[in-house]
C-alpha beads as a LAMMPS data file, in Angstrom:
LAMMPS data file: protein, C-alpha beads

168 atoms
167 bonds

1 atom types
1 bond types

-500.0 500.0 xlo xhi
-500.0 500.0 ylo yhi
-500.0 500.0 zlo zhi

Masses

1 110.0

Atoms # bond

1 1 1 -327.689 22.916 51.510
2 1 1 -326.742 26.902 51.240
3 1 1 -330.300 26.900 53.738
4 1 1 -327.708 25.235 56.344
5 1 1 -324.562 27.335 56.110
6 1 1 -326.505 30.712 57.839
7 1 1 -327.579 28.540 60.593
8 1 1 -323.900 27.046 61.362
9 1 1 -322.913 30.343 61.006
10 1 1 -325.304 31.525 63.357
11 1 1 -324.153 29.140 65.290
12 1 1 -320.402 29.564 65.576
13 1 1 -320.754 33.511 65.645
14 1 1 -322.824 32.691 69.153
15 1 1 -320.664 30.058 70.402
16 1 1 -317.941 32.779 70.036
17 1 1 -319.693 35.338 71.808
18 1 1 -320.459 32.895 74.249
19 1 1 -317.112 32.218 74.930
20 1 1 -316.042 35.437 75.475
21 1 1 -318.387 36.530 77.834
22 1 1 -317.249 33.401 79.950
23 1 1 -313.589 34.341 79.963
24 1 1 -314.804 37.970 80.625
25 1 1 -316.271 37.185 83.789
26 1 1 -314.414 37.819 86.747
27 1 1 -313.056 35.518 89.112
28 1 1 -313.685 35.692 92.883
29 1 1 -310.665 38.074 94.501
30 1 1 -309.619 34.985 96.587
31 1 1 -308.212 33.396 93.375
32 1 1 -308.140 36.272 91.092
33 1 1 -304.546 37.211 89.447
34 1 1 -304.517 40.657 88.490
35 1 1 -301.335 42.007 86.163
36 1 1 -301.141 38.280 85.252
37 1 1 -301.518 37.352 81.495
38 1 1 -303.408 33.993 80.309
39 1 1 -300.932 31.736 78.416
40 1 1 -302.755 28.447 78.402
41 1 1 -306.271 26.572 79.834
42 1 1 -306.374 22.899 80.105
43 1 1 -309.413 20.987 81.150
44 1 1 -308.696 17.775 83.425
45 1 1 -310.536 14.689 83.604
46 1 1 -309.619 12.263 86.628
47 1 1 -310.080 11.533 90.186
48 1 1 -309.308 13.120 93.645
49 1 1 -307.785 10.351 95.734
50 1 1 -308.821 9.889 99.599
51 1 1 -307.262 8.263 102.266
52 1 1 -309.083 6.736 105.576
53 1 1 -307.209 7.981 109.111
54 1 1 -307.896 9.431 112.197
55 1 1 -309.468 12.676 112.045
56 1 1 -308.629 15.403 114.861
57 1 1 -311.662 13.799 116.921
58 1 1 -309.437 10.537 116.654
59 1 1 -312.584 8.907 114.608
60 1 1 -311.707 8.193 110.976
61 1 1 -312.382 10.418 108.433
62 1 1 -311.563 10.895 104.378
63 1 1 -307.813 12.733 104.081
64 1 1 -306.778 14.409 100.556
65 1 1 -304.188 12.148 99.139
66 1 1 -303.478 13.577 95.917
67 1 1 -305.090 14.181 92.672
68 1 1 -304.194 12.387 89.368
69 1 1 -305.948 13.601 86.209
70 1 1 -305.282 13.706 82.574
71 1 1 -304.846 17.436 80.807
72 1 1 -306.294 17.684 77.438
73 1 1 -306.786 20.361 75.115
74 1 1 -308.736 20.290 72.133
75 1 1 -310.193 16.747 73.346
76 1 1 -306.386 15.361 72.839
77 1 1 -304.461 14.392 75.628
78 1 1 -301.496 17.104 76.481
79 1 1 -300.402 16.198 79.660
80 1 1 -300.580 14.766 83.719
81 1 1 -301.367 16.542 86.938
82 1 1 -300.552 14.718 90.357
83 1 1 -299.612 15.028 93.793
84 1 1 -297.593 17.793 94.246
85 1 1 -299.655 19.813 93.005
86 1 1 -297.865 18.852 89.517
87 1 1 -298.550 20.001 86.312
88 1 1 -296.561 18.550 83.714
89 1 1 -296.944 19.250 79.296
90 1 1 -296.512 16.528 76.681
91 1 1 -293.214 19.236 75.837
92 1 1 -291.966 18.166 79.158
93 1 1 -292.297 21.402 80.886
94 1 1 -293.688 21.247 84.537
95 1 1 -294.638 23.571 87.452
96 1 1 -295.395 22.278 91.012
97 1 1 -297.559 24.985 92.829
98 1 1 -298.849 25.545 96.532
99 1 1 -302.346 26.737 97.531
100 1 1 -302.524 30.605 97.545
101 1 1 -306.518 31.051 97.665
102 1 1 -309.501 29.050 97.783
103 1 1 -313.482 29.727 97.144
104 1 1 -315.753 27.209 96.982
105 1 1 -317.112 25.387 94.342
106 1 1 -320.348 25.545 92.416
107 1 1 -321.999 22.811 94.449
108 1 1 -321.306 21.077 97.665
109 1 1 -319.846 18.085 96.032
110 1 1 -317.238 19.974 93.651
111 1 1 -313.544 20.836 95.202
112 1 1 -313.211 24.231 95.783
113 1 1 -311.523 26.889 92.780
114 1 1 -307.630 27.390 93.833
115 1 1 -305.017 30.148 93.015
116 1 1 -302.105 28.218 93.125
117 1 1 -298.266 30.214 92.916
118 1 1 -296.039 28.284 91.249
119 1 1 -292.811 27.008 93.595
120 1 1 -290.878 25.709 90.994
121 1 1 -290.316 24.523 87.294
122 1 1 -288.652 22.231 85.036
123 1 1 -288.082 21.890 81.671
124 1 1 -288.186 24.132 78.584
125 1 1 -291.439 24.709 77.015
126 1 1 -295.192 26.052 77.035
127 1 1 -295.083 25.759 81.230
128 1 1 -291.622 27.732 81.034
129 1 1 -292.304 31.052 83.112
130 1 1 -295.845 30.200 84.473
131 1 1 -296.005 32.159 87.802
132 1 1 -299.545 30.988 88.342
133 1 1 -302.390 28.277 88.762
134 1 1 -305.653 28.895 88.887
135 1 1 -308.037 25.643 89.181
136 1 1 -311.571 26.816 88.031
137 1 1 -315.129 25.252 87.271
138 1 1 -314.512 22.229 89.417
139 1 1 -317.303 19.361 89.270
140 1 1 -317.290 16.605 91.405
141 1 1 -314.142 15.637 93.928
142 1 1 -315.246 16.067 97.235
143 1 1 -315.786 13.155 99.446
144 1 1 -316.218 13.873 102.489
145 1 1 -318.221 12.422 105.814
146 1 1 -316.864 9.562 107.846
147 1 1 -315.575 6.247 106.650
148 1 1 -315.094 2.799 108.509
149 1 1 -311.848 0.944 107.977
150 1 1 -308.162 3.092 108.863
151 1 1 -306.342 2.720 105.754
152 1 1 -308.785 2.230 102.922
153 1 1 -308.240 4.220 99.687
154 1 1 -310.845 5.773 97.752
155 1 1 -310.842 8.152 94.913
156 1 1 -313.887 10.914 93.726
157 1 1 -313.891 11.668 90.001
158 1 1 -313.807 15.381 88.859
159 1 1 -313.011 17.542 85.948
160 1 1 -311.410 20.925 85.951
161 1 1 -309.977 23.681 84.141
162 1 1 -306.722 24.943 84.897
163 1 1 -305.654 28.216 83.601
164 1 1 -301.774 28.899 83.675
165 1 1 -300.711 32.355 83.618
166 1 1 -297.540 34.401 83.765
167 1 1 -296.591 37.585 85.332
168 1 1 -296.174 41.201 82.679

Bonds

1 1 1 2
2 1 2 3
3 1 3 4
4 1 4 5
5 1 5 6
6 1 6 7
7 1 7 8
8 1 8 9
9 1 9 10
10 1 10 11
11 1 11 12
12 1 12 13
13 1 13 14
14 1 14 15
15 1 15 16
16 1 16 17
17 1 17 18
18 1 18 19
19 1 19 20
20 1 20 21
21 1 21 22
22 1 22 23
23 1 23 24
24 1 24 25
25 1 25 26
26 1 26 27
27 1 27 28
28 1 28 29
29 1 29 30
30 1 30 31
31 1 31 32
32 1 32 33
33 1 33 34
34 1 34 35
35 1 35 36
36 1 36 37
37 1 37 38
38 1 38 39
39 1 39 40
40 1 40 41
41 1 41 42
42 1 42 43
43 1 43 44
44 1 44 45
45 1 45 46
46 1 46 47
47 1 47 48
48 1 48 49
49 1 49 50
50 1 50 51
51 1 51 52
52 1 52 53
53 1 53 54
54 1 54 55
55 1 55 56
56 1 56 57
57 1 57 58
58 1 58 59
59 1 59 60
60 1 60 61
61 1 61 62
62 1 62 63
63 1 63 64
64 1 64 65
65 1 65 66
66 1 66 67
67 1 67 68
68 1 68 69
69 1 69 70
70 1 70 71
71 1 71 72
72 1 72 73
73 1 73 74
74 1 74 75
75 1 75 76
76 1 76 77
77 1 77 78
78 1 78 79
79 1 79 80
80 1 80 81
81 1 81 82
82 1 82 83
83 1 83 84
84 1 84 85
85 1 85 86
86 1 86 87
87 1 87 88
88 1 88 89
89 1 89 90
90 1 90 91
91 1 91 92
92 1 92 93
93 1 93 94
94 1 94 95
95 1 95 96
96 1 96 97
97 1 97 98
98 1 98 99
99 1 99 100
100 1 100 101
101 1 101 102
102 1 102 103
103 1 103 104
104 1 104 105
105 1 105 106
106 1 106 107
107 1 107 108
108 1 108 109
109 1 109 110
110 1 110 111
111 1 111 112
112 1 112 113
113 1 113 114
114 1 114 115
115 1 115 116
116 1 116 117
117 1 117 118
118 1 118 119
119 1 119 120
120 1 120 121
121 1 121 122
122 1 122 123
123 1 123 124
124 1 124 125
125 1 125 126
126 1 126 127
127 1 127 128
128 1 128 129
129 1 129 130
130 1 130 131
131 1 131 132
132 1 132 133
133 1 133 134
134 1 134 135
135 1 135 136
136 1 136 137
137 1 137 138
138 1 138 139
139 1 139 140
140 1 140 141
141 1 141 142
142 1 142 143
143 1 143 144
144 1 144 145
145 1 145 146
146 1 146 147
147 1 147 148
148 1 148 149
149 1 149 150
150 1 150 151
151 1 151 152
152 1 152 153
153 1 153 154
154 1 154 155
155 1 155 156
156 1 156 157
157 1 157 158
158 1 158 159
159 1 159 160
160 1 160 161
161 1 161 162
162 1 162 163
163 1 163 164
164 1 164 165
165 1 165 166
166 1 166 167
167 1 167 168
């Protein structure tokens, strides 16, 4: 057994490293937030929602709707983000943001990385004072292309991270 407990060792030590070098990395300047500290990162699991209409050659074509995804932190469930944008904690603190920036995701089927400034909040809690949104390593949640019945609904499942940060 002690032949083990160097090897998970090992292990962690690297994972840690790892870890820091990813949060090291700089973000593109379109959704960078410099001055701005870190308070919280939540990774999202849902679905980008799509609506069927005319596009601005009148022939129909996939609209954003809105997205609705679960937060989660630690692999337990800590919150809801939907149209809005909305962000809202299992303390009941909630920030609604607006597109600031925008670079594209990793591949041509993920949604592009967003700086997001926050417009307003509500409640009292870890969300309290969060002056920014940044959505980062997107997968998944374009759909994009034409579609053939005015009206239809469809959704495209991504995940996310969304890092909330505060100003000072």
């Amino acid at each position: 057994m002690s032949l083990y407990k160097p090897a998970a060792l090992a292990v962690l030590l690297l994972s840690g490293s790892l870890a820091s070098a990813a949060a090291e990395t700089p973000l593109p300047d379109a959704i960078a937030a410099p001055g701005e500290a870190v308070i919280l990162t939540l990774h999202a699991e849902g679905a980008q929602v799509y609506d069927c209409k005319p596009g601005a050659d009148g022939k129909p074509a996939w609209a954003f709707r809105e997205p609705i995804a679960t937060l989660m932190a630690d692999g337990k469930t800590v919150g809801r983000h939907y149209a809005g944008p909305n962000w809202e904690y299992s303390d009941g603190s909630a920030v609604v943001g607006k597109a600031a920036g925008n670079t594209p995701g990793a591949t041509p089927n993920d949604i592009p990385w967003l700086r997001l400034a926050v417009v307003s909040q509500r409640g009292n809690g870890v969300l309290s004072g969060i002056t920014t949104v940044q959505r980062i390593n997107t997968q998944g949640g374009k759909l994009d292309g034409a579609c053939d019945k005015p009206g239809a609904t469809r959704s495209a499942p991504y995940s996310a991270d969304y890092v909330f940060l505060r100003k000072g």
